[in-house]
C-alpha atoms as an extended CHARMM CRD file, in Angstrom:
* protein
*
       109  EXT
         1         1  UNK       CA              0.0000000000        0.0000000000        0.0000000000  PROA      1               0.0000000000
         2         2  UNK       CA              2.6560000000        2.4590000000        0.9260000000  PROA      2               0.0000000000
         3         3  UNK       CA              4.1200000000        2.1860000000       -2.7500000000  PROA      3               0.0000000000
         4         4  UNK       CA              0.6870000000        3.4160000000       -4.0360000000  PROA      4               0.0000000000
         5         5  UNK       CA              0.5730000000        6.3450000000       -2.2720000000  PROA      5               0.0000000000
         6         6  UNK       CA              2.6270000000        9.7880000000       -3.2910000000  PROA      6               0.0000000000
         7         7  UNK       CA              2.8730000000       13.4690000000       -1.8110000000  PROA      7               0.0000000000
         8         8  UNK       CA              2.7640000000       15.8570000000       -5.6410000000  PROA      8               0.0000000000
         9         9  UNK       CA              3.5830000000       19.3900000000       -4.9760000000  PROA      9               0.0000000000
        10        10  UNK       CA              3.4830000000       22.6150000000       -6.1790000000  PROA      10              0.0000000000
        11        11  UNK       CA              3.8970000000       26.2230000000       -5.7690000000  PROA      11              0.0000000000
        12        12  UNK       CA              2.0920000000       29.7640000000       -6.4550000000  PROA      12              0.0000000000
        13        13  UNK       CA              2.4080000000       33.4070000000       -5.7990000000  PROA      13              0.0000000000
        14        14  UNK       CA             -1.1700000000       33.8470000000       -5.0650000000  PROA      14              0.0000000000
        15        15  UNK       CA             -2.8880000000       32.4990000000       -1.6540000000  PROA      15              0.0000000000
        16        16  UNK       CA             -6.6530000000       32.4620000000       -3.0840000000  PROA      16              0.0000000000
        17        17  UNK       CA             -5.1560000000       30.5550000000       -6.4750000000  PROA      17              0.0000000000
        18        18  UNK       CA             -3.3450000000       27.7620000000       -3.7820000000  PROA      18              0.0000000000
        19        19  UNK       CA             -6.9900000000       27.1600000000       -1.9930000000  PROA      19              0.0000000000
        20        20  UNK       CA             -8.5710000000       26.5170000000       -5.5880000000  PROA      20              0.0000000000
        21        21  UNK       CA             -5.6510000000       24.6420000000       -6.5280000000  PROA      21              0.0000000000
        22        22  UNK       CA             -6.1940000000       22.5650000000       -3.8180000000  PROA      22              0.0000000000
        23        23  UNK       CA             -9.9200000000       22.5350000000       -3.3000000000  PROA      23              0.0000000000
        24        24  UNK       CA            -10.2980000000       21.7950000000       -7.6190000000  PROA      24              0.0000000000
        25        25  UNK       CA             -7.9980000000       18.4610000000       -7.2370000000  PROA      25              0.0000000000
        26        26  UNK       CA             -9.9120000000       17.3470000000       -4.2920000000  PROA      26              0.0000000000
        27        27  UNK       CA            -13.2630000000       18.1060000000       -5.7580000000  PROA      27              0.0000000000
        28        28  UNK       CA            -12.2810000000       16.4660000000       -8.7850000000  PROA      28              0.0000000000
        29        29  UNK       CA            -10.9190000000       13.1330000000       -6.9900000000  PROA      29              0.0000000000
        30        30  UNK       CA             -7.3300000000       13.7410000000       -8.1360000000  PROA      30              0.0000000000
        31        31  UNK       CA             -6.1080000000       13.7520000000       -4.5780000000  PROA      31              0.0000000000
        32        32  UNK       CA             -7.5950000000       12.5500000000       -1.4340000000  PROA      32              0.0000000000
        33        33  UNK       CA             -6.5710000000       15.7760000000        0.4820000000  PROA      33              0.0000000000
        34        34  UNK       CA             -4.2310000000       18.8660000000        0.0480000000  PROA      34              0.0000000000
        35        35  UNK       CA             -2.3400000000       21.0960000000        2.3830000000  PROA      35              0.0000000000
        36        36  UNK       CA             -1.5180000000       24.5380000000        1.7810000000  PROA      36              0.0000000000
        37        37  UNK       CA              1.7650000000       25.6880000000        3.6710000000  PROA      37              0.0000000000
        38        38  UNK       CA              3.0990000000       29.4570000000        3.6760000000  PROA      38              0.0000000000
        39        39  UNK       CA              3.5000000000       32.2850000000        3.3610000000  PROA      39              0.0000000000
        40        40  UNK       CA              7.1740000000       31.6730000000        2.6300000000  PROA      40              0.0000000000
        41        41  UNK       CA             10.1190000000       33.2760000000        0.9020000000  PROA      41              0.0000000000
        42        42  UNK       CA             10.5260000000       31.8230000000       -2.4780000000  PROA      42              0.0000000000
        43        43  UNK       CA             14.3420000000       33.1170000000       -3.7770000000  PROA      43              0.0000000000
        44        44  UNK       CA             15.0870000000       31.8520000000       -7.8470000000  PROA      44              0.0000000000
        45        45  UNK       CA             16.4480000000       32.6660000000      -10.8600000000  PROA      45              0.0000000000
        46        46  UNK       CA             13.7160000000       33.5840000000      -14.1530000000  PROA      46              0.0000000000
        47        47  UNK       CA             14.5870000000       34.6010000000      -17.2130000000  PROA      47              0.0000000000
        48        48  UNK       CA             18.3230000000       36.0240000000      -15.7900000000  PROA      48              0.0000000000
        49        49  UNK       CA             16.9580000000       38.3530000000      -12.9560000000  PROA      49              0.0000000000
        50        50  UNK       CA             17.3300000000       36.8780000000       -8.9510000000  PROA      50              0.0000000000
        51        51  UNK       CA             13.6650000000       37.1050000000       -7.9290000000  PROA      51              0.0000000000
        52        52  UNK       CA             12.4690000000       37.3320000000       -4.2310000000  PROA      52              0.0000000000
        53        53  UNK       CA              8.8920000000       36.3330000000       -3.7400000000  PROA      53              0.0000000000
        54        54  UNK       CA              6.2690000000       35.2080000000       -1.7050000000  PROA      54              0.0000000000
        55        55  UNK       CA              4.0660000000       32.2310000000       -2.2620000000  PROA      55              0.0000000000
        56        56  UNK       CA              2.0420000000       28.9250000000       -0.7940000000  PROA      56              0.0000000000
        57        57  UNK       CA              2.9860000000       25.3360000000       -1.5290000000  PROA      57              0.0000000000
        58        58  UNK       CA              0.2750000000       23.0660000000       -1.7560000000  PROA      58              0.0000000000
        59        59  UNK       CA              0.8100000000       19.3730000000       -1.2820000000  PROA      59              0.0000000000
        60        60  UNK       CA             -1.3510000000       16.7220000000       -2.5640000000  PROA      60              0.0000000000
        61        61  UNK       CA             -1.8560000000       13.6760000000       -1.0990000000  PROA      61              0.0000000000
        62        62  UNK       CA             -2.8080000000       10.7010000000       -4.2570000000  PROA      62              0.0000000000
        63        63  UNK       CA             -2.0210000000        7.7950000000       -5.8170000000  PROA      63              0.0000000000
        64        64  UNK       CA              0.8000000000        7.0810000000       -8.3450000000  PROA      64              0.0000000000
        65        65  UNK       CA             -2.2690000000        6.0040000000      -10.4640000000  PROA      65              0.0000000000
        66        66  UNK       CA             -3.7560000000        9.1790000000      -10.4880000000  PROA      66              0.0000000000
        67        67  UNK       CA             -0.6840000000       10.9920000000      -10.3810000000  PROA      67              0.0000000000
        68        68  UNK       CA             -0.6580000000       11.2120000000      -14.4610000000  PROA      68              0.0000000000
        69        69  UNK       CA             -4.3030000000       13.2600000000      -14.0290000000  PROA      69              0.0000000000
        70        70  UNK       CA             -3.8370000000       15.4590000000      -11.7060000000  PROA      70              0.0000000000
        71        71  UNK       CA             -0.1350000000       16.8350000000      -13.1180000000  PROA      71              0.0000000000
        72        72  UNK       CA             -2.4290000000       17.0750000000      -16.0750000000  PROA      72              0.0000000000
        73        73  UNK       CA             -5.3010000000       19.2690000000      -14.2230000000  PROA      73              0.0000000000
        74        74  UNK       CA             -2.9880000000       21.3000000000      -12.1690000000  PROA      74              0.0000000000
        75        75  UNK       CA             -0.5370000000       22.0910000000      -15.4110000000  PROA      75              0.0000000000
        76        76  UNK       CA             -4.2580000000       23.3960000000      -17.2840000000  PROA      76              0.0000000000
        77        77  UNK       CA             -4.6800000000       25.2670000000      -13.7570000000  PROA      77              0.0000000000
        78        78  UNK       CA             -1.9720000000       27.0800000000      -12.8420000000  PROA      78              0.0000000000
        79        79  UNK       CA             -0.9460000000       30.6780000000      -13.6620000000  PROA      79              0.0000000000
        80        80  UNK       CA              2.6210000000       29.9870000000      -14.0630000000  PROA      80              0.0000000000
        81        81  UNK       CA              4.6100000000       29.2820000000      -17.3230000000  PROA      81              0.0000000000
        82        82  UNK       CA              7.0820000000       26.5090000000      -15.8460000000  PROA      82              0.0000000000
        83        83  UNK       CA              5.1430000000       25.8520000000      -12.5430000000  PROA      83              0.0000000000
        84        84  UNK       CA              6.8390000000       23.7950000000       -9.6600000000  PROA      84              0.0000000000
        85        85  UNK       CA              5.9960000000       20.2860000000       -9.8440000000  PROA      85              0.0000000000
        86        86  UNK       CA              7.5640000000       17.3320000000       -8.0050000000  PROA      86              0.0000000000
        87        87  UNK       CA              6.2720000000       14.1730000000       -6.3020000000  PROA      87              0.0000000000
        88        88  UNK       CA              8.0920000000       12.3940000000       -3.4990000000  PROA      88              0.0000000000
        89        89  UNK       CA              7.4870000000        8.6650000000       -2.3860000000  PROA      89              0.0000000000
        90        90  UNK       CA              5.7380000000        8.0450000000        0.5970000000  PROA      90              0.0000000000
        91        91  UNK       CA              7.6110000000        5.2700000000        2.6920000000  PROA      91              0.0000000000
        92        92  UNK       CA              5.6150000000        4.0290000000        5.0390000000  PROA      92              0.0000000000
        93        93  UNK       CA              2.9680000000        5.3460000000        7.1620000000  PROA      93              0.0000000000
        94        94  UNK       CA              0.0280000000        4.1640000000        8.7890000000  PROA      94              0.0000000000
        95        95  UNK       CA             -2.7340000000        1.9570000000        6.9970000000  PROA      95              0.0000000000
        96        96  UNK       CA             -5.4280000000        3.4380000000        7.5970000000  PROA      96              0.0000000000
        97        97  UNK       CA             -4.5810000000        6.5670000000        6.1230000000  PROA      97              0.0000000000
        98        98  UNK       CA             -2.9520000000        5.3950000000        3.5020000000  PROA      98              0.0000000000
        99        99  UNK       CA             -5.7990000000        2.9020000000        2.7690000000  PROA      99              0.0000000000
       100       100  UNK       CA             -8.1490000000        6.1710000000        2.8520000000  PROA      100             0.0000000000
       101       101  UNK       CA             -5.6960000000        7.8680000000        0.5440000000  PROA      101             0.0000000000
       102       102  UNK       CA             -5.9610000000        5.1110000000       -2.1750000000  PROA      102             0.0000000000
       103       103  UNK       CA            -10.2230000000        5.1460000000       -1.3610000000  PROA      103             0.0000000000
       104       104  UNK       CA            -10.5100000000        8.3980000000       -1.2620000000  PROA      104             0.0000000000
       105       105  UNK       CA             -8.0990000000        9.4500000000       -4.4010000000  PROA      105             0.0000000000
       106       106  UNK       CA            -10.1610000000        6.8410000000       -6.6450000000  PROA      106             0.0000000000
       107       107  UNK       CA            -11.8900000000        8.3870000000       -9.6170000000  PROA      107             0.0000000000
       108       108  UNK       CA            -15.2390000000        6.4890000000       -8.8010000000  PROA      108             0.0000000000
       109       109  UNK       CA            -15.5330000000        6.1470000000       -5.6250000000  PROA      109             0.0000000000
């Protein structure tokens, strides 16, 4: 079960844009749940200037299965040209929630 289950996150500049971000893939059964952290500091490079700037990372809680979806949805959704977007493994954790994870991320359920 634990192998099923991935954390998918993203960024934005905009803390109205992270709740629909994350309210849209949980609505739409892409994730089972999403967590907005921030405001933080966000310090990169674009386009050759240093930018400084503030957004919200929202992490998504899903399935590898429907991991192809919602990079899909949130790619269509996002305000960004090359938005943030990487998924990290979940090892381990307890099976209940992961079990709801897998229910609860399942396009039919």
């Amino acid at each position: 079960m634990p192998d099923d289950v991935v954390i998918a996150q993203t960024t934005i500049d905009d803390e109205t844009k992270a709740g629909e971000l994350a309210g849209g893939a949980v609505e739409g059964r892409l994730a089972a749940c999403a967590h907005i952290d921030g405001p933080f500091t966000a310090v990169y490079r674009w386009k050759g200037d240093l930018i400084r700037d503030k957004e919200w990372r929202i992490s998504y809680k899903t399935t590898r299965e429907r991991l192809p979806a919602l990079a899909e949805w949130v790619k269509a959704a996002h305000s960004y040209e090359v938005p943030q977007w990487i998924v990290l493994a979940v090892d381990g954790g307890s099976e209940e929630f992961l079990s709801w994870v897998v229910q609860e991320s399942a396009p039919n359920a």
